[in-house]
C-alpha positions as CSV (number, residue, x, y, z in Angstrom):
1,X,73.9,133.9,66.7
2,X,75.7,134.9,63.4
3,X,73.6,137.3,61.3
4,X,77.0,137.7,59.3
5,X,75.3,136.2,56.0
6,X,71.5,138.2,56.5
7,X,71.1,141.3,54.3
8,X,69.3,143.8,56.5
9,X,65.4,143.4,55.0
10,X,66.0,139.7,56.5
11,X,66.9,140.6,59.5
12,X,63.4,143.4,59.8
13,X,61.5,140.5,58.6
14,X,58.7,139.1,61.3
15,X,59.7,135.5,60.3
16,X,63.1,135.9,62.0
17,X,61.1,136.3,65.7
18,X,58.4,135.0,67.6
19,X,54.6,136.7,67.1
20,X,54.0,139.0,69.5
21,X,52.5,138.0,72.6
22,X,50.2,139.7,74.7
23,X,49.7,136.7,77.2
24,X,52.3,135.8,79.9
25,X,54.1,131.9,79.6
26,X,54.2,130.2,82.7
27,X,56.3,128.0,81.6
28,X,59.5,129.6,80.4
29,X,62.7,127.9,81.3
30,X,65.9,130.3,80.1
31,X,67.8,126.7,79.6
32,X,65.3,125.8,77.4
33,X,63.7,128.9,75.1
34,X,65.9,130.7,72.8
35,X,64.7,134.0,74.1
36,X,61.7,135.3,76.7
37,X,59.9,135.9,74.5
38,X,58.0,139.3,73.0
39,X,56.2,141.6,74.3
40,X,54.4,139.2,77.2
41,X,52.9,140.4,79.7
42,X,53.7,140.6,83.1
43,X,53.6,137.6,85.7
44,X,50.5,137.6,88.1
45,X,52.5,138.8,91.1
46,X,51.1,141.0,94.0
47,X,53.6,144.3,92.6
48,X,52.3,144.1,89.3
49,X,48.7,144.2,90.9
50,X,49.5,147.2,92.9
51,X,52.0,149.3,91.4
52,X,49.8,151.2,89.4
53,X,50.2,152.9,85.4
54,X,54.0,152.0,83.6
55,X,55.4,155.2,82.7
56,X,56.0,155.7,79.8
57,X,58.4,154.0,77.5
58,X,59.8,154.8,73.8
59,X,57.7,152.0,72.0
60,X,59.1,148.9,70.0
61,X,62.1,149.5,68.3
62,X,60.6,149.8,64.6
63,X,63.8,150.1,62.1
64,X,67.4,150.1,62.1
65,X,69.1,152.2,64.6
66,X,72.9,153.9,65.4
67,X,73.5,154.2,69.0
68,X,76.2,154.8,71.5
69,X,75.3,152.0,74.3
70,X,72.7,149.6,74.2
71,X,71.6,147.9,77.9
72,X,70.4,144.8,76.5
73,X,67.6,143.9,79.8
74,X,65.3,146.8,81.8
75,X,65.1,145.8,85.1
76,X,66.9,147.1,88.3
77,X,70.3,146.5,86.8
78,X,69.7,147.7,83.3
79,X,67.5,151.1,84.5
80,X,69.9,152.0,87.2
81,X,73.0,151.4,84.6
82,X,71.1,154.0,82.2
83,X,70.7,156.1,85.2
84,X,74.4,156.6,86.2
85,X,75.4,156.5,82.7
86,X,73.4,159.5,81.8
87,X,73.6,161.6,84.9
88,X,77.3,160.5,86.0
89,X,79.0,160.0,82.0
90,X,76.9,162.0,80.0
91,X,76.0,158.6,78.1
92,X,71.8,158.0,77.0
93,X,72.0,154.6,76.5
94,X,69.3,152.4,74.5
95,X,67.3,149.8,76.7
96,X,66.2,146.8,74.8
97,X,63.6,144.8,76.7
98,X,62.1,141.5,75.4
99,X,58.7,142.0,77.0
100,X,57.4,144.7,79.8
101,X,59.5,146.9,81.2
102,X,60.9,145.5,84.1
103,X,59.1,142.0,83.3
104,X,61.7,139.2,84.7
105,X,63.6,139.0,88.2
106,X,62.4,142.5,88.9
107,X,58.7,142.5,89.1
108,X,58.8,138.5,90.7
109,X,61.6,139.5,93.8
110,X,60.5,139.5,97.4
111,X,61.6,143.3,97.7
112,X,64.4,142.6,100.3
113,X,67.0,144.8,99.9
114,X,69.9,143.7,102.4
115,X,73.8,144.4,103.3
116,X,74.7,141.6,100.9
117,X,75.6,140.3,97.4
118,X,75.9,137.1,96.1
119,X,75.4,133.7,98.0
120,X,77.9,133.9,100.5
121,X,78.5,135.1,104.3
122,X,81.5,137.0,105.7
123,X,83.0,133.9,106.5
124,X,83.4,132.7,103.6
125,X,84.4,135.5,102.1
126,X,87.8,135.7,104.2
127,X,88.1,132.1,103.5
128,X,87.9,132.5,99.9
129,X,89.9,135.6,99.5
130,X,91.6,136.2,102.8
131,X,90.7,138.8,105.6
132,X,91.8,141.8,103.5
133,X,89.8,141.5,100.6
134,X,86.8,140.5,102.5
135,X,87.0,143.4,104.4
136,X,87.3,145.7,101.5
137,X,84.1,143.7,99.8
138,X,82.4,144.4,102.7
139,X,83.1,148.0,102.6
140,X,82.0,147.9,99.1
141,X,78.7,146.6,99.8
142,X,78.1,149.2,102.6
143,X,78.8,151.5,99.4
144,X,75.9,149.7,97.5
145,X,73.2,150.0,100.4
146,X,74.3,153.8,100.3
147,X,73.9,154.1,96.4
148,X,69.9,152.1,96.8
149,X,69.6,154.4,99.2
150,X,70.7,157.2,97.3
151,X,68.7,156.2,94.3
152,X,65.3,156.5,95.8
153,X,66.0,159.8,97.8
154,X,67.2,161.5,94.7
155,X,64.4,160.0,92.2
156,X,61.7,160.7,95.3
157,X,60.9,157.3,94.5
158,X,57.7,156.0,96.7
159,X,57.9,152.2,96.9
160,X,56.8,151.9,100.3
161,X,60.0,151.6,102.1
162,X,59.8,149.4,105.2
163,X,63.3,150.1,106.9
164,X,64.9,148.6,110.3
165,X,67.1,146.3,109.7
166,X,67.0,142.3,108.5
167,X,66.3,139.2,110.6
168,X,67.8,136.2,109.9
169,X,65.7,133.8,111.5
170,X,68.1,130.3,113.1
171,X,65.7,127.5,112.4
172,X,66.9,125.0,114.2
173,X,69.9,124.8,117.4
174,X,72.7,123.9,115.2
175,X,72.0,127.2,112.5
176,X,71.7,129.1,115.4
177,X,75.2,128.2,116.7
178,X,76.3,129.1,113.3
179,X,74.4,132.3,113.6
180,X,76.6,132.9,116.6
181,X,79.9,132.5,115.3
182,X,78.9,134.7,112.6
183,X,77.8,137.1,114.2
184,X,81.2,137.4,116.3
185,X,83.1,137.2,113.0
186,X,80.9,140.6,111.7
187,X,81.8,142.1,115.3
188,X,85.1,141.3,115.4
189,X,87.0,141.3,111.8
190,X,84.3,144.2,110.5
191,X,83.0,146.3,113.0
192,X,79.3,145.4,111.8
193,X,77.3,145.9,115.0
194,X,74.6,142.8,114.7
195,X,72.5,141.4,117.8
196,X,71.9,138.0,118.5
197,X,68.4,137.1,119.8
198,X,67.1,134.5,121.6
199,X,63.9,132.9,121.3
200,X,62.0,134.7,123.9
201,X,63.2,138.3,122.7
202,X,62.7,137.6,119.6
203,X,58.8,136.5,120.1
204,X,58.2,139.3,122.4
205,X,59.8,142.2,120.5
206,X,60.0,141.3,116.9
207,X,57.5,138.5,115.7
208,X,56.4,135.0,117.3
209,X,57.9,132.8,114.6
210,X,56.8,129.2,115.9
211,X,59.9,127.6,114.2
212,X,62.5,129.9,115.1
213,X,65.1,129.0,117.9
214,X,66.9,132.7,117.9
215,X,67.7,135.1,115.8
216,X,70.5,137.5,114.5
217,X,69.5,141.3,114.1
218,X,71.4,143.2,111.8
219,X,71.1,147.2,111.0
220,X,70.8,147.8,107.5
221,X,67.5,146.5,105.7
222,X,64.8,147.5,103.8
223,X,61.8,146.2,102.4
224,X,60.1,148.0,99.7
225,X,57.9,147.2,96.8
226,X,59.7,146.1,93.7
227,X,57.9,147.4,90.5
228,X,57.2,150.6,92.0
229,X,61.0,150.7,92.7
230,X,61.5,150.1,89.1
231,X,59.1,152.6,87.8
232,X,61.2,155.4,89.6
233,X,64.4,154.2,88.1
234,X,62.6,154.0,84.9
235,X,61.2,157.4,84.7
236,X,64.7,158.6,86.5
237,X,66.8,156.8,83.3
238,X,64.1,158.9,80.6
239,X,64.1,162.1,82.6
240,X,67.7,161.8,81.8
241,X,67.6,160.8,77.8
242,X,67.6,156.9,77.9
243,X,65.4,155.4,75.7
244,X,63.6,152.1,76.8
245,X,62.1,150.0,74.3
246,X,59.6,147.2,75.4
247,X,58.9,143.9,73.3
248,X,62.4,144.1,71.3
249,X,64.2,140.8,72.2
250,X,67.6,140.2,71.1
251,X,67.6,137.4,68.3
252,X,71.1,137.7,67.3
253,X,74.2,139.1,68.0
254,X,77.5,139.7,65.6
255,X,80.4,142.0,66.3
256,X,82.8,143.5,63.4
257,X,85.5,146.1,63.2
258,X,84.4,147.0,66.7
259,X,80.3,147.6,66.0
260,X,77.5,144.9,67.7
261,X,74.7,144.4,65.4
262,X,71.4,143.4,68.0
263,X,68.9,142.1,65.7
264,X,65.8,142.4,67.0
265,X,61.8,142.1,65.2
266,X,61.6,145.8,64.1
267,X,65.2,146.4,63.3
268,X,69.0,146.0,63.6
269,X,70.9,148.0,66.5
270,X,73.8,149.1,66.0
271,X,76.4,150.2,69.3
272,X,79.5,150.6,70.4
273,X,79.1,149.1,73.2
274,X,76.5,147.0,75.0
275,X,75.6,145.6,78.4
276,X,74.0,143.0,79.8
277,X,71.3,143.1,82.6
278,X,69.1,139.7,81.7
279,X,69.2,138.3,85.6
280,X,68.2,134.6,85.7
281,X,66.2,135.5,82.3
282,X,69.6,135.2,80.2
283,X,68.8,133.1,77.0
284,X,71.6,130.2,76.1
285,X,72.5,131.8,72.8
286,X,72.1,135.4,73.6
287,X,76.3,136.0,73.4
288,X,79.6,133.1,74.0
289,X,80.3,134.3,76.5
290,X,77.3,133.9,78.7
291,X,76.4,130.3,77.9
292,X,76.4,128.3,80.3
293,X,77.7,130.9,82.8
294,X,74.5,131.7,85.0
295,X,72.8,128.8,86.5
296,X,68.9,129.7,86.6
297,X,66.9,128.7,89.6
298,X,63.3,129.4,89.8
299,X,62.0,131.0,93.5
300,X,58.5,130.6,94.1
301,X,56.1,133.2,96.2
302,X,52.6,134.0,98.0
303,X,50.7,137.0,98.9
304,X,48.2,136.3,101.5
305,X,45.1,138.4,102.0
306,X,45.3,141.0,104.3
307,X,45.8,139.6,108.1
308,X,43.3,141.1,110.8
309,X,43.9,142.7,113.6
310,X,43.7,139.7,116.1
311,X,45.6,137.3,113.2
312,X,48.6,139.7,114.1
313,X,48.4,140.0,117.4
314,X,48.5,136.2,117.3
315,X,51.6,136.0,115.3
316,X,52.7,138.9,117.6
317,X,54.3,140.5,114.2
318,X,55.5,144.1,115.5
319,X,58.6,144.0,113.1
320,X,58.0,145.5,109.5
321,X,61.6,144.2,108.8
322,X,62.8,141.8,105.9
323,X,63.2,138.2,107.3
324,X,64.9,134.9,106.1
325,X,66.1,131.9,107.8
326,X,68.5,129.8,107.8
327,X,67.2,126.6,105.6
328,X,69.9,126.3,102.4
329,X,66.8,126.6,100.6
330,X,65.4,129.4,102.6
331,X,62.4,131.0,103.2
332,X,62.2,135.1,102.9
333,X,59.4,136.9,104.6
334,X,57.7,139.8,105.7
335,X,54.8,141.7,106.4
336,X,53.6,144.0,104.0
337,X,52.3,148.0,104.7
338,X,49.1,146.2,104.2
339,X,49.1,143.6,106.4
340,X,49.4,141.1,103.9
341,X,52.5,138.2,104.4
342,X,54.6,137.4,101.8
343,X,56.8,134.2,101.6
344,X,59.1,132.8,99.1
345,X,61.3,129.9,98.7
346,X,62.7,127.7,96.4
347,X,60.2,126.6,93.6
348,X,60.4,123.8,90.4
349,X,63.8,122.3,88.6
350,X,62.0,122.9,85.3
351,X,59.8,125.6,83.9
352,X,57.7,122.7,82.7
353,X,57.2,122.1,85.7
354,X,56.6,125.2,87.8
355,X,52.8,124.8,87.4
356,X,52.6,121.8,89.5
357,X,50.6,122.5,92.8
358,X,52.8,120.7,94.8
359,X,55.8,123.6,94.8
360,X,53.2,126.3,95.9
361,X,52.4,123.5,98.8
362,X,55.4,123.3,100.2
363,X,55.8,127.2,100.6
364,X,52.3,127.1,102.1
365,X,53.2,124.2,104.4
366,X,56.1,126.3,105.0
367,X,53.8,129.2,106.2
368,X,52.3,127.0,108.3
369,X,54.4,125.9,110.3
370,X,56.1,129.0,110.9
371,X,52.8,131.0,111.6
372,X,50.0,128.2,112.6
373,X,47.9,131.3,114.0
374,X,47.3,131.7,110.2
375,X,46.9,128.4,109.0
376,X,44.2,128.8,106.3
377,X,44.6,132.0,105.6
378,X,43.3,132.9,102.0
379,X,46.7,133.1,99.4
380,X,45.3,135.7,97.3
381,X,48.4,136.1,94.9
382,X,50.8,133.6,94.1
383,X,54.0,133.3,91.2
384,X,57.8,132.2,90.7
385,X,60.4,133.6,88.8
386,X,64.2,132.6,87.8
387,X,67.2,133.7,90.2
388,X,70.4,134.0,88.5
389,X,72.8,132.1,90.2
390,X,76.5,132.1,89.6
391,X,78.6,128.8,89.5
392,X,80.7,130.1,92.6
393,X,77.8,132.0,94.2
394,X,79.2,135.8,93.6
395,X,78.0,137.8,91.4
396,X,80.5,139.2,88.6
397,X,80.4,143.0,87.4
398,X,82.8,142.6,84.5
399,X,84.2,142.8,80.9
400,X,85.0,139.1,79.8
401,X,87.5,140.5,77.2
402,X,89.1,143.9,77.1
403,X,89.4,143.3,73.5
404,X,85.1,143.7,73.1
405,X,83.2,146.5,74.8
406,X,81.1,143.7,76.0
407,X,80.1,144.5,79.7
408,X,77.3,142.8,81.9
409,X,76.6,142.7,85.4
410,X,74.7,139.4,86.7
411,X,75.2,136.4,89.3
412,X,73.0,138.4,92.2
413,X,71.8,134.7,93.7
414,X,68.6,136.1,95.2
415,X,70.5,139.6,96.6
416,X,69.8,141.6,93.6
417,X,67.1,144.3,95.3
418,X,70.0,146.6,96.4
419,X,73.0,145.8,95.0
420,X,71.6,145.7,91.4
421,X,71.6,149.4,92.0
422,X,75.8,149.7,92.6
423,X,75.8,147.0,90.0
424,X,74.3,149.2,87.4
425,X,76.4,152.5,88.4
426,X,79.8,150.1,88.4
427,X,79.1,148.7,84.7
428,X,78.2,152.4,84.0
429,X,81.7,153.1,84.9
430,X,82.6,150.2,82.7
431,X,81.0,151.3,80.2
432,X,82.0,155.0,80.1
433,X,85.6,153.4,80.1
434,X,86.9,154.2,83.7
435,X,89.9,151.6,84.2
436,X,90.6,152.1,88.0
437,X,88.9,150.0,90.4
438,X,87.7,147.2,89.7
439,X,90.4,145.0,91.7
440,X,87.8,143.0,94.1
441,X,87.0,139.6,92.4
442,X,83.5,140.6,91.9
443,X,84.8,143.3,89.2
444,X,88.2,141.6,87.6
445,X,87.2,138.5,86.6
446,X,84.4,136.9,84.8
447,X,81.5,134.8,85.3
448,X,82.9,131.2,85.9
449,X,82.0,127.9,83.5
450,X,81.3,124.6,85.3
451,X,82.5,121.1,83.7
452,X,79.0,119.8,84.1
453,X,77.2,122.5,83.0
454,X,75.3,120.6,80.5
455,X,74.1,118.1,83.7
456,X,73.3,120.6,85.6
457,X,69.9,120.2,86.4
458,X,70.6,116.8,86.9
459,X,73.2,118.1,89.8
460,X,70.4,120.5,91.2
461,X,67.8,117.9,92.0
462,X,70.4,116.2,94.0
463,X,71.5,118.6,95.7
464,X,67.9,120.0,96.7
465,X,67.8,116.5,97.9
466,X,70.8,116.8,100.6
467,X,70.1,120.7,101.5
468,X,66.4,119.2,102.5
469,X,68.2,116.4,104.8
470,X,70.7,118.8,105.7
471,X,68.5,121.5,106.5
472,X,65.5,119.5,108.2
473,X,67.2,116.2,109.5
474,X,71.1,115.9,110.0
């Protein structure tokens, strides 16, 4: 967006941005809008409902500004990045957030945090990068669960931590054989200690999941509730002199003699630096060099009412753990402190399309089948967000050109709850201009193109097409 030619009362001028919105769109598509919009508000989801009074933010920006850092996004990524910049750098960065605080991938997640980043396993990790760096990405991820952790103990953040560990759920014989070999690769080449399960332990001691074959139990998990997550990292990053201002998208974006110029409706923005924390929310034309770099893929979910007593003891759900299986496009679950279940899975191609009762079907046909006791049962909040997905499914923690103090920290692929919170503390480090490392791939390289980006929707649909054979047939 060049802004180059626009004398700063053009720039301040409403005309140059959308009116401000105070109802949500639930049809947003990142590939699509040129920004999300201004000041919407938040998506009907079951954390919004329950997470009780925002804290409070610095307002709109309202005229031109000089900063230091501006974090151009407010969710986990972008808070916790303020957070370790202040209290770890002595940097108060400047927020910028489109709508609510904390309105995209962070107030629409299932709340999972687990020992993982990016889309793939162990395995294929070593086979991508060889035993050696696999084993020091793993140790590095071990490092992130220990900086979430970290986080809420020293904010005394209460978002309603359910800890215990994760179960990944084998849905059929053949993922379960897969879940063995895994399992013995964790063991073996990284001294993870994870348990496999078969069906029978698993229904008596953990839940009676009527599709699962097995399971594999691993240590480190956590389920807690999202927004009210955010809201401690929020009032952590002002505590500590970050501003965040709400309903001040980024409409354009020029760089000279070393200075970014963010327009936004109220005012330019002027930093030395600036990073990026959009999630799957990142417009096409926000900066070069993110087009066509994240691959958005919208995640629907459910809240059911509460379940009773005898519903439970039905499903026999003792665990409070976080649960997925092992579908391609898979299913995440758990129960809730309030006895509520919550499943997600994949949703629309299209934000067009996301409406369309048919996506929230299948999650609810998905529920079924995997808990017939509560066939029925009343959904009582349902919504879908966009997952930012990465061309080779890792995310990147990086500075696309040492030449621009242009930093951003994206690509989570639906494993954003905990590592978003290393994530932010490692651009932070970026940022504050620490050079040594940052030698795993994740950290020295950037987020990869694709030759057919521009079709890629039209790849998406068929591939949905062959994980669903794949998954439920072959």
């Amino acid at each position: 967006m060049d802004i180059a030619n626009k004398t700063q009362a053009e720039l301040r001028q409403p005309s140059q941005a959308k009116t401000v919105l105070d109802r949500y769109d639930p049809t947003y598509d990142p590939l699509v809008a040129a920004s999300p919009g201004r000041g919407q508000q938040y998506a009907p989801t079951y954390w919004v409902a329950t997470a009780g009074t925002s804290p409070e933010d610095d307002g709109p920006v309202t005229a031109d500004m000089d900063v230091d850092v501006v974090i151009i996004g407010s969710g986990f990524t972008g808070l916790s990045c303020a957070v370790f910049l202040a209290k770890e750098h002595g940097i108060k960065a400047t927020v910028l957030e489109a709508n609510q605080v904390s309105w995209g991938c962070t107030s629409r997640n299932g709340g999972q945090a687990q020992n993982a980043s990016g889309r793939l396993s162990r395995s294929q990790w070593i086979q991508r990068w060889g035993l050696d760096t696999a084993r020091r990405m793993h140790e590095e991820v071990r490092e992130g669960f220990d900086t979430f952790k970290g986080l809420i103990r020293d904010g005394n953040i209460d978002c309603n931590p359910q800890d215990g560990g994760h179960l990944y759920i084998a849905h059929r014989d053949k993922a379960m054989r897969k879940l063995e070999a895994e399992a013995k690769v964790l063991r073996e080449q990284f001294n993870y200690q994870t348990e496999l399960l078969d069906k029978a332990t698993l229904s008596r001691n953990y839940v009676n999941e009527a599709e699962a074959v097995g399971a594999m139990h691993e240590p480190d998990g956590i389920g807690v509730h999202p927004l009210k997550l955010a809201h401690g990292y929020h009032r952590m990053a002002r505590e500590l002199g970050a501003t965040i201002h709400p309903s001040s998208p980024v409409l354009g974006w020029e760089t000279r003699n070393g200075i970014h110029y963010l327009q936004t409706p109220g005012g330019v923005v002027r930093a030395r630096a600036v990073g990026v924390a959009t999630g799957g929310y990142t417009s096409q034309g926000l900066h070069h060099q993110l087009r066509s770099k994240i691959m958005p893929i919208l995640s629907n979910s459910l809240v059911t009412r509460p379940m009773t007593d005898q519903e439970i003891a039905e499903c026999n759900f003792i665990t409070n753990e976080v649960i997925t299986d092992t579908r391609t496009l898979r299913y995440y679950y758990r129960k809730l402190p309030d006895n509520r279940l919550q499943i997600g899975s994949r949703s629309s191609i299209t934000g067009g399309d996301a409406a369309n009762p048919k996506h929230l079907q299948v999650l609810i046909d998905g529920m079924n089948r995997k808990f017939p006791a509560i066939k029925g049962i009343k959904v009582d909040y349902s919504w879908w967000g966009w997952v930012d997905v990465s061309h080779d499914m890792m995310p990147r923690i990086a500075q696309p050109d040492e030449k621009e103090q242009i930093f951003y920290a994206l690509g989570y692929g639906g494993n954003g709850v905990m590592f978003s919170a290393h994530a932010g503390r490692r651009m932070a480090q970026r940022i504050a201009g620490i050079k040594q490392g940052f030698e795993l791939p994740i950290y020295n390289s950037p987020l990869p193109g694709h030759l057919f980006a521009p079709f890629r929707r039209l790849g998406q649909r068929m591939l949905y097409h062959w994980y669903h054979l794949r998954d439920e047939h072959l």
